[in-house]
N, C-alpha and C positions, 0 to 999 in steps of 0.2 A: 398806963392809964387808959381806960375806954373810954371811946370816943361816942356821945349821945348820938340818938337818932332812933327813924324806927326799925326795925326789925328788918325790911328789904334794906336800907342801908348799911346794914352791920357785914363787915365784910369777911369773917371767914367762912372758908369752906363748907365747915361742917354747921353752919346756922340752921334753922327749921325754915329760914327764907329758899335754901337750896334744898335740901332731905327732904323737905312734905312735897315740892310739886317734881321730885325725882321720882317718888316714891308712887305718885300718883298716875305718871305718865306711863310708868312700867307695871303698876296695878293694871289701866286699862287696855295694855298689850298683852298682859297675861289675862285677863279674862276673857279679852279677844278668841281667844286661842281655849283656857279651860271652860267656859260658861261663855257663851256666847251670847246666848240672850239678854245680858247685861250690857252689852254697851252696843251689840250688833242689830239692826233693826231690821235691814234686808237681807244681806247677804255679805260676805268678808271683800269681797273686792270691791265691794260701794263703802266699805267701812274705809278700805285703807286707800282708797281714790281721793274720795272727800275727805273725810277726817282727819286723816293719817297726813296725808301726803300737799292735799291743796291747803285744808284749815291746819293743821299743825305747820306747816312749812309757813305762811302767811302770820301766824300766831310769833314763830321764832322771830322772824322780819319785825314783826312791829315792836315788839320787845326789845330789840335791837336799836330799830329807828328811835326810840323814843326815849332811851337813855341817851341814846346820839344826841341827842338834839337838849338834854339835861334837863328834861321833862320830868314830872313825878310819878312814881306808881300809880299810883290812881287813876292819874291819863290810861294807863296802860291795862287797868282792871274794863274800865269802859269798852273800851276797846276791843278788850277780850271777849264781853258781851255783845259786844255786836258782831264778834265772828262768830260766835254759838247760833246767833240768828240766820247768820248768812250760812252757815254749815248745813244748819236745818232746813232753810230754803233749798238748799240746793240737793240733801235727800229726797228731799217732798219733788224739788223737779224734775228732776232726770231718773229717780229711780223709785218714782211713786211710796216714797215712806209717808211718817204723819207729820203732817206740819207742826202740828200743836200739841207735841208730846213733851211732857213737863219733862219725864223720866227719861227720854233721849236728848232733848236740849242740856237738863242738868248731867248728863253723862261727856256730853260732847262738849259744853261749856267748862266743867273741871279740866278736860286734857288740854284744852286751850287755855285756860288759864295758867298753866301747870307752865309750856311750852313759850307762852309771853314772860312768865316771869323768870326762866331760867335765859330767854333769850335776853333779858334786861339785866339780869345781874352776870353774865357772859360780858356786856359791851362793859357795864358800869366796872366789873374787875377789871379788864384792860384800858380803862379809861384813869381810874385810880391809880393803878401802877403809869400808867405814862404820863399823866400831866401834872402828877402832884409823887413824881418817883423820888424825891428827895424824902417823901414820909412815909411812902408806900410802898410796896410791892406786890407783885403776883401770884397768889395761891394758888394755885390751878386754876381749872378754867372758869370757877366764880365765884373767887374770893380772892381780898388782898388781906396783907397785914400791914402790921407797924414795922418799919425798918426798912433799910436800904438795902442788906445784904444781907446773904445767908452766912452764917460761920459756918467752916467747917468740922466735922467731928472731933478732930485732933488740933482746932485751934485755944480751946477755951483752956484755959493753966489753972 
């Protein structure tokens, strides 16, 4: 039987809550790298200083924190937007990009958003599987299922 809820609640693996912002975070590394101009505004080392490295690392962290704490997605979308801002600002100041560039905030705001929700269903899988482990367990690293234990291959008659 499934269990209701929305779509970042559902807990396996392979949900489009994990696959679209996997898919997205490696979209904007590879474009990094084939098409630059798409997600790169100065240059690759301000890309992966800020973006990469302080707003995606900061992005994971909050996603994290805020499952922690049994907050809702939504908290965690806001939030995400306001690291796109703060991303942006901090192109615009230390490396003379445009402040107010729709097409680099929305570029830099998807990898963060991408980076909070996988750091949010990361804690939320290990949080399912340990505090409600009598109904859940661990899918990988962001997803649980139904059931206690895994059978083995050669158990089932």
């Amino acid at each position: 039987m499934a269990t209701q809820g929305t779509l970042i609640s559902q807990g396996p693996t392979t949900s489009l809550a994990v696959v679209v912002p996997a898919l997205v975070v490696i979209a904007s590394l590879v474009a990094a790298v084939i098409a630059p101009d798409l997600v790169i505004e100065v240059s690759l080392g301000d890309f992966l200083l800020v973006s990469v490295f302080l707003g995606g690392g900061a992005a994971w962290f909050t996603g994290r924190s805020i499952a922690r704490t049994w907050r809702g997605y939504r908290q965690a979308v806001l939030y995400a937007i306001l690291l796109g801002c703060v991303v942006r600002f901090f192109h615009f100041a230390l490396f003379e990009g445009t402040l107010l560039s729709a097409h680099y905030f929305l570029t830099d705001t998807a990898f963060l958003m991408a980076l909070v929700t996988l750091g949010f269903r990361s804690e939320r899988a290990s949080q399912m599987a340990t505090r409600y482990g009598w109904i859940y367990r661990q899918s990988g690293p962001f997803g649980w299922l139904e059931g206690t234990s895994r059978e083995a291959p050669g158990d089932r008659v």
